[in-house]
SEDREN-593878 format. One record per residue: residue in three letters; x, y, z of N, C-alpha, C, O in turn. Coordinates in steps of 0.02 Angstrom, whole numbers, plus 50000, padded with zeros to 5 digits. Each point is the difference from the previous one (the first is absolute). Layout:
BEGIN
alaXYZXYZXYZXYZ;...
//
This chain:
BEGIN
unk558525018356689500495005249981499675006949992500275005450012;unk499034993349964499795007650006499765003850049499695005349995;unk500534990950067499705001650058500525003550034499965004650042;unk500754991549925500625005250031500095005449987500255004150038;unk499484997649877500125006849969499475004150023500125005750018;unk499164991249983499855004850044500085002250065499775005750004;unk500504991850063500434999850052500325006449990499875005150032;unk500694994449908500645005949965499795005750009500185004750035;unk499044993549896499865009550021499725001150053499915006049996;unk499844991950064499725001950042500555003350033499955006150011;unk500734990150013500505003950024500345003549967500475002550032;unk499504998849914500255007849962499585004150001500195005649983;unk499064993550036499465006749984500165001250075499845005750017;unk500454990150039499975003950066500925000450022500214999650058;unk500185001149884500755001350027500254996550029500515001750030;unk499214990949973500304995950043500614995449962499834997349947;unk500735002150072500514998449955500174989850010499994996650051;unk500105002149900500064992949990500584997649954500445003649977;unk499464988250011500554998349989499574992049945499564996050016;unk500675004449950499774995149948500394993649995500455000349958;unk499494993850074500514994949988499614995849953499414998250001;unk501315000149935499714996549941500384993750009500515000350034;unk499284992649933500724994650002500145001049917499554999949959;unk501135001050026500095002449944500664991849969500234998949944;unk499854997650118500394994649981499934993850040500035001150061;unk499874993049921500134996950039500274993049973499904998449942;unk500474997250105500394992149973499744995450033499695001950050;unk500314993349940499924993050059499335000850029499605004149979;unk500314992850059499175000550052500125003950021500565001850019;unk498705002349986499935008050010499194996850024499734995049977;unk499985010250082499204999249989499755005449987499515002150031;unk500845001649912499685006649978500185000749926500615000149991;unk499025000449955500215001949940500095007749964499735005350017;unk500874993249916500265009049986499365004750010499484997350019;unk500535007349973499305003949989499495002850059499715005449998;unk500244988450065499705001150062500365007850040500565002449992;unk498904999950047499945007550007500015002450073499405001449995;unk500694999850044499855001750048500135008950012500525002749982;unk498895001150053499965006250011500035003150073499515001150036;unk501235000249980499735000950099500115009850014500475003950003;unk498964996650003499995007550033500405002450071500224995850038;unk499825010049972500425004350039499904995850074500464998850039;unk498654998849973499904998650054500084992149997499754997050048;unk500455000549920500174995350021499664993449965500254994349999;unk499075007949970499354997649980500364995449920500215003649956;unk499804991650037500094994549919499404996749962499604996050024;unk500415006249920499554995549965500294997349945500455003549976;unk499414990249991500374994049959500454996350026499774997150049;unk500705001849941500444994850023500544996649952499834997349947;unk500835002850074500614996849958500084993050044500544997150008;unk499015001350012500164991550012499854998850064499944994050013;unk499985009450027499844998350075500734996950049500585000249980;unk499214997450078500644999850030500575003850031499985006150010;unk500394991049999500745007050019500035004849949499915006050005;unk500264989649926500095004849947499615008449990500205005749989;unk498954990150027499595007050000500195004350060500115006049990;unk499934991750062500195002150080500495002249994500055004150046;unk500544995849914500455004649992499905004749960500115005850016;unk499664992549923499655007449970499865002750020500375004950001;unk499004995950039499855004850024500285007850044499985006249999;unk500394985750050500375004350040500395004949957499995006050011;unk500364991149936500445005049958499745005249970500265005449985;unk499194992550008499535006649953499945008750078499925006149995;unk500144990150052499785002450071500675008049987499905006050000;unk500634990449994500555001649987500255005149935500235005750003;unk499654990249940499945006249945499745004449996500235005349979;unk499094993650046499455006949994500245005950047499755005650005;unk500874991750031500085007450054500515005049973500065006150002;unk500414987049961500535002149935499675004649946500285005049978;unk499254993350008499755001649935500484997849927500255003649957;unk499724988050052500664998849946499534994149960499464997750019;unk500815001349938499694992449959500694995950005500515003450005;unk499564988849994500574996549985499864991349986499694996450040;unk500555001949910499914993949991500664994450060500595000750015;unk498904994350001500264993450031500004992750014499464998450025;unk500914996949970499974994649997500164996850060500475001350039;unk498954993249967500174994950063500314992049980500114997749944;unk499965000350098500104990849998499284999650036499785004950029;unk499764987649966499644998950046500204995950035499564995950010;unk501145002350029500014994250030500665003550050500565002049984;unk499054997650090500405001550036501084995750010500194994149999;unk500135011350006500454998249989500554998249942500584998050003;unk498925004049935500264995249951500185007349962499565004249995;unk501244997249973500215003549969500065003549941500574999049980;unk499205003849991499875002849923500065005850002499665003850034;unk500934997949918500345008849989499445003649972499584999249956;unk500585005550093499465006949975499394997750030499505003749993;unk500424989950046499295001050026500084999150068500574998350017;unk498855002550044499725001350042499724991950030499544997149970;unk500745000650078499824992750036499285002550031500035005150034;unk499274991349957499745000850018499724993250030500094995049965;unk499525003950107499784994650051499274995949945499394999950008;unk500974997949949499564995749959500004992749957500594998749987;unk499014996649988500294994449998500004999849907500274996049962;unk499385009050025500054999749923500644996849969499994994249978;unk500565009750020500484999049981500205003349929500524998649970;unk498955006350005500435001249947499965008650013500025003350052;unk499904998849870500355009350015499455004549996499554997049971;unk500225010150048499585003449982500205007250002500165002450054;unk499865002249876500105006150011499505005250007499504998949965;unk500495004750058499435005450037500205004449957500594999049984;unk499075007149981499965005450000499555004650039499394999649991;unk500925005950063499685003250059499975008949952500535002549981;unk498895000650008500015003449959499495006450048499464998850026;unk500845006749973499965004550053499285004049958499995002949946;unk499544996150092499285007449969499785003850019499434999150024;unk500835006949979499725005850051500375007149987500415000949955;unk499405003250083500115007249970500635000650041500254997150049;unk499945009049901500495001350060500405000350060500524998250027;unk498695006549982500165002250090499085003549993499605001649955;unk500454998150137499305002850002500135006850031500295001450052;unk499395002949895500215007450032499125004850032499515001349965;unk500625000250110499365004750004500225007749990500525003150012;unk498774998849957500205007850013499345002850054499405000549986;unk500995001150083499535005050019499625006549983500245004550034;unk499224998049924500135005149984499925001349908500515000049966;unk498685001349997499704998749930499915007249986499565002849967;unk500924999450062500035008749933500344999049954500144994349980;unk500075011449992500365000049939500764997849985500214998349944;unk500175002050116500724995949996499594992049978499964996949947;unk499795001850123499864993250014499654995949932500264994749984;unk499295007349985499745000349922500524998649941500014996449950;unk500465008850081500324999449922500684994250007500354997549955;unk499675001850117500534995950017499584993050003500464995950002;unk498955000450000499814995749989500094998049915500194994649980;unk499665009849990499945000149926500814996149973500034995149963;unk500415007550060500894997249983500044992850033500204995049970;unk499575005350098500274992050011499754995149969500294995049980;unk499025006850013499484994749957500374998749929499774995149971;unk500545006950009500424998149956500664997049999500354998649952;unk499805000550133500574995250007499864994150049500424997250036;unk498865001349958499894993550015499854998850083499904994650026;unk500105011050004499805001750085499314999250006499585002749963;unk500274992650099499235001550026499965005350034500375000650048;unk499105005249931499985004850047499514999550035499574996849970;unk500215005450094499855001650039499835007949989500505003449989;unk498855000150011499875007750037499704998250062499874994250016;unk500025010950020499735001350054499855006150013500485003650016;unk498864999749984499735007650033499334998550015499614995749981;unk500355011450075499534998850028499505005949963499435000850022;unk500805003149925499525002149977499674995449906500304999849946;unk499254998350067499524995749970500005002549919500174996349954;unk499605011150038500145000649950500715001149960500064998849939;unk500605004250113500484997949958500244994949978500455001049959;unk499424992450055500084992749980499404999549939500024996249952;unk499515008150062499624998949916500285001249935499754999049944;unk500865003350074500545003449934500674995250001500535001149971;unk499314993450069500634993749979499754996149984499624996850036;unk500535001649885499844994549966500604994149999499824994250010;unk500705007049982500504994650014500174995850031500204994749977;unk499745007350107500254996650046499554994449993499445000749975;unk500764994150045499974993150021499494999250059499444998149981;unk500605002750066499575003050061499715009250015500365005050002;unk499114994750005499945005550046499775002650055499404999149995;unk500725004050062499634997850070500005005750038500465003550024;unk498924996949978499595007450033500044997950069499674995250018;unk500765008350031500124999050048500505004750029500365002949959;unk499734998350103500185006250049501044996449981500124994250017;unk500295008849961500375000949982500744992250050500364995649977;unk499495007450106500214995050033499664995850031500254995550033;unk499045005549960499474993350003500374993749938500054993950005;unk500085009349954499984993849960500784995550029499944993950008;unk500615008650004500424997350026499824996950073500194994450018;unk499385010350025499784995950065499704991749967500204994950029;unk499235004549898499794993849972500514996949986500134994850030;unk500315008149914500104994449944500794996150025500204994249996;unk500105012250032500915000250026500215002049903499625001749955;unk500924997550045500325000149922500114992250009499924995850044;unk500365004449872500254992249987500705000549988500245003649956;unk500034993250077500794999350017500505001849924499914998249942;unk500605005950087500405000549930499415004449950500044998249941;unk499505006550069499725004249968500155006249998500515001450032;unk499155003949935500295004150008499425006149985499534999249961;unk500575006550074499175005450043500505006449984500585001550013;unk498885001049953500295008149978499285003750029499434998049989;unk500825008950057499555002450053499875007149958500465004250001;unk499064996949970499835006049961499055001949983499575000149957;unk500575001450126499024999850026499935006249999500415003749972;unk499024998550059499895008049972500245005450054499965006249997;unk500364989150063500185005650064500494997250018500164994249987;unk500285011850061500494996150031499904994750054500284994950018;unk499175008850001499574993850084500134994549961500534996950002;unk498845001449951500064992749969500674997449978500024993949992;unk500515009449997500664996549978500404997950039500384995250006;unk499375011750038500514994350093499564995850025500214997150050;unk499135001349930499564994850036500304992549978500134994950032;unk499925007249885500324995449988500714996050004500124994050009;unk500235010849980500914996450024499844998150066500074994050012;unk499785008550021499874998250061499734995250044500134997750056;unk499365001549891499694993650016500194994949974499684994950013;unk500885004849945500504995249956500464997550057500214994350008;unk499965013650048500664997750022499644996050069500274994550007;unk499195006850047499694999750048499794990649988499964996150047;unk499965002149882499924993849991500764995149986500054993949990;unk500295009750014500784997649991499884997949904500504998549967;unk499065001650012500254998249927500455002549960500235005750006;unk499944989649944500575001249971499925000649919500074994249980;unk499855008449987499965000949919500705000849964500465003350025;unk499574994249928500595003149978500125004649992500595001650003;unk498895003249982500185007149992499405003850018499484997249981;unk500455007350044499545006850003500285006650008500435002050039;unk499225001349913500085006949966499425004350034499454997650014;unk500745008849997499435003250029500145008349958500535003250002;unk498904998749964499985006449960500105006750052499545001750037;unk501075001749960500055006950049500365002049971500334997749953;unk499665008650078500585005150013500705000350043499834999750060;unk500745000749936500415002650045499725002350089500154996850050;unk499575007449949499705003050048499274995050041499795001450056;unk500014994549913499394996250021500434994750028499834996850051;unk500785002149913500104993550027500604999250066500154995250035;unk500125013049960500454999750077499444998550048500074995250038;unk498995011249967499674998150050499934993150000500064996950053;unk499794999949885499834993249997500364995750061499774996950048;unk500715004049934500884994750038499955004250050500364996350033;unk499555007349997500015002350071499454996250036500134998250058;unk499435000749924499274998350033500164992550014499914997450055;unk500384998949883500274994049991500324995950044499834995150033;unk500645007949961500674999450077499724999750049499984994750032;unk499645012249992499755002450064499354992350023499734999050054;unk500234998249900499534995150012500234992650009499764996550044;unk500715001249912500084997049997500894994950011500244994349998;unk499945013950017500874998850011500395000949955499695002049950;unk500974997450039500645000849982500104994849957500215001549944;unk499674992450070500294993449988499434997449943500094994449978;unk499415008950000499394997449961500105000949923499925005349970;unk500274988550000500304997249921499495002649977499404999150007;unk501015005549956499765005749933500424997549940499935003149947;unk500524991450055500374998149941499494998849949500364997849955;unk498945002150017499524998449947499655008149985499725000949946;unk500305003950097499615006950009500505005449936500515003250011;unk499184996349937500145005449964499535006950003499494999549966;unk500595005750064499775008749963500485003050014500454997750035;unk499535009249936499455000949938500174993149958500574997749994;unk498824999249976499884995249970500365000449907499885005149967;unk500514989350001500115001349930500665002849996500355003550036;unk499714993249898500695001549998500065010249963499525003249978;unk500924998150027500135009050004500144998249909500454996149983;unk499095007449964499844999749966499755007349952499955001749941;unk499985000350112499775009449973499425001649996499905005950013;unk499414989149967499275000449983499925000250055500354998150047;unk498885006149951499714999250055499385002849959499785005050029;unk499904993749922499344996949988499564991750018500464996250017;unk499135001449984499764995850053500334993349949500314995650030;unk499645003949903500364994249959500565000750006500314995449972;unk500245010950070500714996649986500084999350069500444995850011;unk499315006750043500054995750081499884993049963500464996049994;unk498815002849979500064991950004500624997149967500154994150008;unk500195009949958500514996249946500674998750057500434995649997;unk499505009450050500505003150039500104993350067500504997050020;unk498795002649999499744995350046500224991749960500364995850026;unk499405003749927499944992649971500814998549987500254994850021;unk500035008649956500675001949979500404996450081500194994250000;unk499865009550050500154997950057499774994050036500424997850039;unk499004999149959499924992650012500224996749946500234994850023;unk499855005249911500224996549967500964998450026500264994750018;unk499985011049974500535000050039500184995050059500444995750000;unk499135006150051500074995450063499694993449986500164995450038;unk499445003449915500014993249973500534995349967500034993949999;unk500275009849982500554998149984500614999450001500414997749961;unk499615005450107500425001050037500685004649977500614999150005;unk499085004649974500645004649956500055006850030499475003350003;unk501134999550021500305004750026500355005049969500234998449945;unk499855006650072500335006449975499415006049957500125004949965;unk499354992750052499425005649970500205006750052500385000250048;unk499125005849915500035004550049499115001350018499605003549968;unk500274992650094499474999750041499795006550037500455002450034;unk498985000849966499795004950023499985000050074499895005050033;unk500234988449995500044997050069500605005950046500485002949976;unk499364997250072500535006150028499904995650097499594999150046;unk501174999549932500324995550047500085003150060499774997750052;unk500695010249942500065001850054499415003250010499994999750062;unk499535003049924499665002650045499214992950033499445001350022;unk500854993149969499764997050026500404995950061499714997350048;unk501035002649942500354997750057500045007650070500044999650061;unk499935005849897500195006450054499635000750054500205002450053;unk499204995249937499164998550021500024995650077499735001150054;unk500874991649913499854997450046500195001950067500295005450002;unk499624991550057499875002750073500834998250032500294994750011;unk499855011249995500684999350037500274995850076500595000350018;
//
């Protein structure tokens, strides 16, 4: 058992999200007792065991399943194929009696990168870390990452080199606030050139940076290229514009799209990103 917990933190010190199956009930012949543990990570990887068999073989698979949910939920099987019992789950086994699972969700949030360790990017690491996000920095200048203590990772590396390595991790979410505009179109760009998909990315501009932006865009890549996740100007319209209320402004707006909640007023400017596109 202490081999699973240590397992746990290994995939929380690297953001990797999991799923804890406990047996919290069981009746009749069972080959697993209450208490037994099993731990299956994002990739797929289990250590302990609720009994072996289909039973475990379906766990898993289910755990495969929650972790994409990001949900916890308790459940009950039969072990005997065919054989009927309310509220539970027929499973291909000769046991014959009952077992309830508790599937218990461990992991952060969401994994958010920030391209980009100046002073937005700093003070906007500082807020999420307090709502439970793995962050991710990324710059390629060495000593401004000597001034992030928070983030979770940090990685000295050429801005879309690191996306040429790593790709994003699905359903994440990349706020683009590097020290140039080059590097910010290196990056969306190299987001879109890989077809990836994040739930959201935010990119720090101006009005005026970001018509050239969407002109260059189009002209590259077409008309038809899903910008439904592309928020700038980045953050919701808020009034600050010292570097702690962008982050408030910024965090404020993924929290939002995390939650899928509508009717904010987003600094995002629709038409001059549809006007852009190529006639």
């Amino acid at each position: 058992m202490i081999g699973l917990y240590e397992e746990l933190i290994k995939m929380k010190d690297s953001g990797e999200p999991a799923m804890m199956v406990t047996v919290v009930e069981m009746t009749g012949n069972t080959p697993v007792a209450v208490g037994k543990k099993m731990l299956v990570g994002e990739s797929g990887t289990a250590f302990g065991t609720v009994g072996g068999g289909a039973l475990e073989l379906f766990a898993k698979n289910k755990c495969t399943d929650l972790i994409k949910d990001r949900v916890s939920m308790t459940e009950k099987y039969v072990l005997s194929e065919g054989k009927i019992v309310e509220g539970a789950e027929s499973l291909p086994m000769a046991c014959g009696g009952t077992v309830k699972l508790f599937y218990e969700y461990i992991g952060v949030r969401g994994h958010i990168y920030i391209f980009g360790a100046g002073h937005v990017g700093q003070a906007l690491i500082k807020v999420l870390k307090t709502m439970n996000f793995y962050v991710t920095v990324i710059d390629a200048r060495e000593d401004m990452l000597a001034h992030v203590l928070e983030a979770d990772r940090k990685v000295h590396m050429s801005y879309a080199d690191f996306i040429d390595k790593e790709g994003l991790r699905e359903q994440s979410y990349v706020v683009v606030c590097t020290p140039s505009h080059k590097h910010d179109y290196n990056v969306v760009n190299k987001v879109l050139e890989l077809n990836l998909t994040p739930k959201y990315m935010g990119m720090l501009c101006s009005e005026v940076k970001l018509r050239s932006f969407m002109k260059k865009t189009f002209e590259r890549f077409g008309d038809d290229i899903d910008l439904s996740y592309f928020y700038s100007p980045i953050g919701l319209d808020t009034g600050g514009d010292s570097p702690a209320e962008i982050a408030i402004s910024i965090s404020s707006e993924i929290l939002a799209i995390s939650y899928h909640k509508k009717g904010h007023c987003h600094m995002r400017k629709d038409a001059i990103i549809d006007q852009n596109r190529m006639k």
